[in-house]
C-alpha positions in Angstrom: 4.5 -23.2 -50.6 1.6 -21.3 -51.3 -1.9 -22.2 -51.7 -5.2 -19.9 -53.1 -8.1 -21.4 -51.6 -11.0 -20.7 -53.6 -14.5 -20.7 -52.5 -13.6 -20.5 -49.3 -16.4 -20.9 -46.3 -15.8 -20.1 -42.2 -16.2 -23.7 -41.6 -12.9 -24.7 -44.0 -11.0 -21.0 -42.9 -11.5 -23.4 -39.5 -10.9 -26.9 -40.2 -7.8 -25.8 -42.3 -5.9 -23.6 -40.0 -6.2 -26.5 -37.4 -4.7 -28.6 -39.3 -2.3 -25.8 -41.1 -0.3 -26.0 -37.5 1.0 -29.1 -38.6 2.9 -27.3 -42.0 4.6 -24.6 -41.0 5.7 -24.3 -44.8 2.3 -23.9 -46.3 0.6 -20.7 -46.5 -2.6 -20.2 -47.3 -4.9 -17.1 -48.4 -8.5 -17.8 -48.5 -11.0 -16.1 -51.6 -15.1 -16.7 -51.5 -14.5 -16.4 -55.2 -15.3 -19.6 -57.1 -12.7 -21.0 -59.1 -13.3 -20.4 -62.9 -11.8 -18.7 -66.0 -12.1 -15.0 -64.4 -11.2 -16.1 -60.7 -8.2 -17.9 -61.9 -6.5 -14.7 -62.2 -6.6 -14.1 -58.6 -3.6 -17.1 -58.8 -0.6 -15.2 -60.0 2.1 -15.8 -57.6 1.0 -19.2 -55.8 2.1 -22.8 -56.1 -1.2 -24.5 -56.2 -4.9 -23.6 -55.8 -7.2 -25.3 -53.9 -11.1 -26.3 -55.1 -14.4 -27.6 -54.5 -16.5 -30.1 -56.7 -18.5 -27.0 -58.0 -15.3 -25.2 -59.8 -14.9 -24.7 -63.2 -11.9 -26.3 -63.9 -11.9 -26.6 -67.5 -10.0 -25.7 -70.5 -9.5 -22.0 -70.0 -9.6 -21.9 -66.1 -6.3 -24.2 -66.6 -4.7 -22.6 -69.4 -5.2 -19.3 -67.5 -3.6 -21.1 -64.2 -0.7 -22.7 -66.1 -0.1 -19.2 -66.9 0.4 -18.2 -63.9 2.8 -21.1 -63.0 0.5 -23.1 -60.6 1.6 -26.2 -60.5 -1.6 -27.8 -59.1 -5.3 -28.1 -58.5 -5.8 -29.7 -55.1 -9.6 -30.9 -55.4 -11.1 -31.0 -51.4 -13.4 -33.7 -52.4 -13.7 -36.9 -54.2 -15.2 -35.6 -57.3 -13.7 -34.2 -60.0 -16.2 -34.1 -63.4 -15.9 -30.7 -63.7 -12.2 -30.9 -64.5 -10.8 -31.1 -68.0 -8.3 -33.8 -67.3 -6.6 -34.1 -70.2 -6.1 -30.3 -70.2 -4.3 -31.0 -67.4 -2.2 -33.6 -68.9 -1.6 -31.5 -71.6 -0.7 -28.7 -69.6 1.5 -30.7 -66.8 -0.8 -29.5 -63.8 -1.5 -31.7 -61.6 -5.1 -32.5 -60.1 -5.1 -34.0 -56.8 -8.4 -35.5 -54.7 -9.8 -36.5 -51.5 -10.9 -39.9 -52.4 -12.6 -41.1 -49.0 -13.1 -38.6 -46.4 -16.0 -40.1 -44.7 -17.5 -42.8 -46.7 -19.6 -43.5 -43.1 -20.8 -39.7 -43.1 -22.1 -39.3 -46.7 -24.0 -43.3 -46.7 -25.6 -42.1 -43.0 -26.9 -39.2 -44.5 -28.2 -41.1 -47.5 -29.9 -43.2 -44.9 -31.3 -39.9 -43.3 -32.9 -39.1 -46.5 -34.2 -42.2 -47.1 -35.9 -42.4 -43.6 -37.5 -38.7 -44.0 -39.2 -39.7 -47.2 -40.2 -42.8 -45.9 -41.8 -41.6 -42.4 -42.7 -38.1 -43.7 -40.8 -36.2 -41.2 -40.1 -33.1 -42.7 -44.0 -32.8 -43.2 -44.3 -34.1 -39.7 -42.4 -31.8 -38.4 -44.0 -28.4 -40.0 -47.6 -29.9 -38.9 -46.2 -30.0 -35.4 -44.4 -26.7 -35.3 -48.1 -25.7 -36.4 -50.1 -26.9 -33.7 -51.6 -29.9 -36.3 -51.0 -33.4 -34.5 -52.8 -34.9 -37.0 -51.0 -37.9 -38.9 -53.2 -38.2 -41.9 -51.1 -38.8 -45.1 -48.0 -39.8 -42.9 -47.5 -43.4 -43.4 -44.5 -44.5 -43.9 -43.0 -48.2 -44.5 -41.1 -50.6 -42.7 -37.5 -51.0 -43.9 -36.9 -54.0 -42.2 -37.3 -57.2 -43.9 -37.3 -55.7 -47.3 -34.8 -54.8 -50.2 -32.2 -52.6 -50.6 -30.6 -52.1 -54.1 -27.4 -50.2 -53.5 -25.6 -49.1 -57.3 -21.8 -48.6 -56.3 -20.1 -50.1 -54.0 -16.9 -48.5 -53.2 -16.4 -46.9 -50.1 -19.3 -44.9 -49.5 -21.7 -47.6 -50.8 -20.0 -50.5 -48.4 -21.0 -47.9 -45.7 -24.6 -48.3 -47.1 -24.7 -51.5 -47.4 -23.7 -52.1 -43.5 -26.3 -49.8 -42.3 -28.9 -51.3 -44.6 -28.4 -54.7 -43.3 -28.3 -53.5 -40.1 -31.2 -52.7 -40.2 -32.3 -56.2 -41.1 -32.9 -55.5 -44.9 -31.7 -58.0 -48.1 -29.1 -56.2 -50.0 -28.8 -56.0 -53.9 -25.5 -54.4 -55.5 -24.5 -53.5 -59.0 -20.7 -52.0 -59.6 -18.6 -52.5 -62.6 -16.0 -53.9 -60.0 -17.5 -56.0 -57.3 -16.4 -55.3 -53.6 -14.8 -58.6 -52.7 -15.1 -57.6 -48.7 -18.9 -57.4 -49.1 -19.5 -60.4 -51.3 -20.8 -62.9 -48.4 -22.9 -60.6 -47.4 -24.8 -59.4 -50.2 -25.9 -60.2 -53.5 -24.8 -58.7 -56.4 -27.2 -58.6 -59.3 -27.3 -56.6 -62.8 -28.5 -53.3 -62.8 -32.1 -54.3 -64.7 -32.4 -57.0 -61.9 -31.5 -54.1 -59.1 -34.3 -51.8 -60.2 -37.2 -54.8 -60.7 -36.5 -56.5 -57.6 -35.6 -53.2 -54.7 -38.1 -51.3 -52.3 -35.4 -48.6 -51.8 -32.6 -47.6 -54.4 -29.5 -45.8 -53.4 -26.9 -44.5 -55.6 -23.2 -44.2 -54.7 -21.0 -43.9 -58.2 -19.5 -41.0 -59.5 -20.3 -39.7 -62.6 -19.2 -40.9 -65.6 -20.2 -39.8 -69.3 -21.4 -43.1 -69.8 -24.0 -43.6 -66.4 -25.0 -39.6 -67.2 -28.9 -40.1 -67.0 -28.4 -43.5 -66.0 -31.8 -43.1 -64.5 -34.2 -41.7 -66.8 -37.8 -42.9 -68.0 -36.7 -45.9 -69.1 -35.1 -47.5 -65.8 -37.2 -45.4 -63.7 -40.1 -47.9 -65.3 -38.0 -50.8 -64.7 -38.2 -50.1 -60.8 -41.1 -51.3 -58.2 -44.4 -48.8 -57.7 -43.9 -47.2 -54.3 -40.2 -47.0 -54.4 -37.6 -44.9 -52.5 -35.1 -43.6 -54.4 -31.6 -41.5 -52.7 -28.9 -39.9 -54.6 -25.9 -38.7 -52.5 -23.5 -38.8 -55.1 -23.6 -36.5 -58.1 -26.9 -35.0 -59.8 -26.1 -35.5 -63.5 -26.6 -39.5 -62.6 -30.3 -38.5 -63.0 -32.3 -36.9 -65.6 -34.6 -34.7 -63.6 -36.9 -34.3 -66.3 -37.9 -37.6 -66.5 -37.9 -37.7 -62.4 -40.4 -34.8 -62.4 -42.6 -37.4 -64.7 -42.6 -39.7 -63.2 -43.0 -38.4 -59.6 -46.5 -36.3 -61.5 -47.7 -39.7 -61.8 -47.3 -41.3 -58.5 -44.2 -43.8 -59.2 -42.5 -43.0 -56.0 -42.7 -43.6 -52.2 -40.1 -40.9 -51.8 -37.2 -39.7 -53.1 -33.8 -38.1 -51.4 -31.6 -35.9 -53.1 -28.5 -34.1 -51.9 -27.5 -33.5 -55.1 -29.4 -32.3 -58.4 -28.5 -31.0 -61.8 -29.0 -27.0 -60.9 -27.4 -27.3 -58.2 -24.5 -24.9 -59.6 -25.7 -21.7 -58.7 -26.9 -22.8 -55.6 -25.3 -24.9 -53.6 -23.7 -23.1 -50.3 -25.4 -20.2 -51.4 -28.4 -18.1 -49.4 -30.9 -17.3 -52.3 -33.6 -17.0 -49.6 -35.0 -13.8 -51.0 -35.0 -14.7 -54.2 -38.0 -16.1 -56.5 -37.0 -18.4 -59.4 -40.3 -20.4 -59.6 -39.5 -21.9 -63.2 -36.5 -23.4 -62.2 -35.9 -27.6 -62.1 -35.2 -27.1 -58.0 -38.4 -25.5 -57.3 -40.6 -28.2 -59.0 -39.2 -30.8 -57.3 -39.6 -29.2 -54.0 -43.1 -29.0 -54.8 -43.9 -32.5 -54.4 -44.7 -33.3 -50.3 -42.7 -36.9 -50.7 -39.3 -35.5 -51.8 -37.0 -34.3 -49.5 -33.6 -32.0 -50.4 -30.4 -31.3 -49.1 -27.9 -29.1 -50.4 -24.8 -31.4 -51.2 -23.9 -31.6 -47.1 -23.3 -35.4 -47.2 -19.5 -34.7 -46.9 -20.0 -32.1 -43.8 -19.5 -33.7 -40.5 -16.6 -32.5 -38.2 -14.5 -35.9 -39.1 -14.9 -35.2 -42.6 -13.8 -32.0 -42.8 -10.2 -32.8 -40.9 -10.0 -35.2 -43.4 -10.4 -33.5 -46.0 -7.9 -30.5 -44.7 -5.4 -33.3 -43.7 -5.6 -35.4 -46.9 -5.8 -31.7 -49.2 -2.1 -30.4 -47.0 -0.5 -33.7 -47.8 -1.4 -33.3 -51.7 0.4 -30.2 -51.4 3.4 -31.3 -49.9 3.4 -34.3 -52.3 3.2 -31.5 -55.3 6.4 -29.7 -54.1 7.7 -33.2 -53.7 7.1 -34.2 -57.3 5.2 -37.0 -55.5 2.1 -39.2 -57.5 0.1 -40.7 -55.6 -3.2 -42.6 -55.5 -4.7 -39.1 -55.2 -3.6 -38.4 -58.5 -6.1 -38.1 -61.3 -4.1 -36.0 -63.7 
């Protein structure tokens, strides 16, 4: 079998050909292109291609694979909004995921975030490397003994709830489908009570067309004055604009984001010398209490095996004619 990796970066050339040694039969050939409409043409002659959450796999990108008889898009991730499923239906190509490659890695990281905006320390930090060991407008708040409000609860939010009650904190969930394994141990609320009743907020759903904007002015009111709001999971789940608004007028504590709507055309990318000042990204990097990332909450060592060792047995489940609970279309 052979497999075009698109968008490919040294660190998955390296966690793939580890675990390549395993399947002698695969064959890979790695692109930096990203998967789209264009970049699909670089496909002719493989079995399946292999992409990241940021591809274009829509209408034309599939029509112009099925073309080229791929049989499959193997997705290296858990997300998959960008891909026209019923395309693929339509088109009989498969489109496999990664559905938990380190629910533990991504809910730390979300707890990261949530500790730099609440202790300051990225501002911290640049005072120190400056010589300034002053601490004035560095207070932070206590997480212990207060509220966590956790919206998803799969796998990556059960990781969050652990760590937040480990660190002594009362934990509110809201999912569509309660977590049974986590029901003595937290409370699950409605959404309207999550937001009036949480000190921090952390979101861990994927994206749906109905939760897009799912916060926005109207539940961002609903929410406590001094709040600390994370998103690790996908940045259409909140409406910047109405983010931007309300951080101008002082509704936040802090808020963590490793994902944001223009993240597109930038994530994994070095834009270091560029100057796009009007763009959604810049203004929110303005403000001292929020703190960004750029969509690493899947990149620790024991994710990325798992990922590579989850994508390779896709493939071989493809030129098995296998379905699986990887399967999304």
């Amino acid at each position: 079998m052979r497999i075009l990796f698109y968008a490919a970066k040294s660190y998955d050339k390296e966690s793939f050909d580890v675990v390549l040694a395993k399947y002698p039969d695969i064959e890979i050939d790695y692109t930096d292109h990203e998967l789209g409409p264009r970049s699909a043409a670089l496909a002719m002659g493989y079995d399946v291609v292999c992409a990241f959450v940021s591809a274009k796999v829509n209408s034309k990108t599939l029509q112009a694979l099925a073309g080229r008889g791929v049989k499959a898009v193997l997705m290296r991730c858990a997300g998959y909004n960008n891909v026209d499923l019923e395309k693929a239906k339509e088109l009989g190509v498969a489109v496999k995921i990664v559905p938990g490659y380190s629910p533990e890695g991504v809910a730390e990281l979300a707890m990261g975030l949530a500790l730099a905006t609440s202790r300051r320390l990225c501002k911290s930090y640049n005072r120190i490397r400056e010589n300034d060991y002053s601490i004035d407008g560095l207070c932070g708040l206590n997480f212990y003994g207060k509220t966590a409000g956790i919206i998803g609860t799969g796998k990556i939010g059960a990781a969050m709830c652990r760590i937040c009650l480990g660190f002594g904190m009362k934990v509110l969930a809201y999912d569509v489908y309660e977590n049974p394994a986590l029901k003595d141990r937290i409370e699950y609320v409605s959404l309207d009570k999550l937001l009036a009743n949480s000190d921090f907020i952390s979101i861990h759903c994927p994206l749906t067309e109905k939760n897009h904007h799912m916060i926005n002015t109207e539940t961002i009111a609903k929410m406590r004055d001094g709040v600390i709001l994370v998103n690790t999971s996908r940045g259409g789940l909140i409406d910047t604009t109405d983010l931007i608004r309300a951080l101008k007028q002082g509704k936040f504590h802090g808020v963590g984001l490793d994902v944001y709507e223009e993240e597109a055309g930038n994530v994994y990318e070095n834009r270091s010398c560029e100057m796009n000042f009007s763009s959604t990204t810049s203004r929110l990097l303005a403000f001292p209490n929020v703190v960004m990332t750029s969509h690493q909450g899947f990149y620790t060592k024991e994710a990325l095996n798992a990922i590579a060792e989850t994508t390779l047995q896709n493939a071989k489940d493809v030129e098995k004619g296998l379905r699986t609970a990887n399967d999304v279309a």
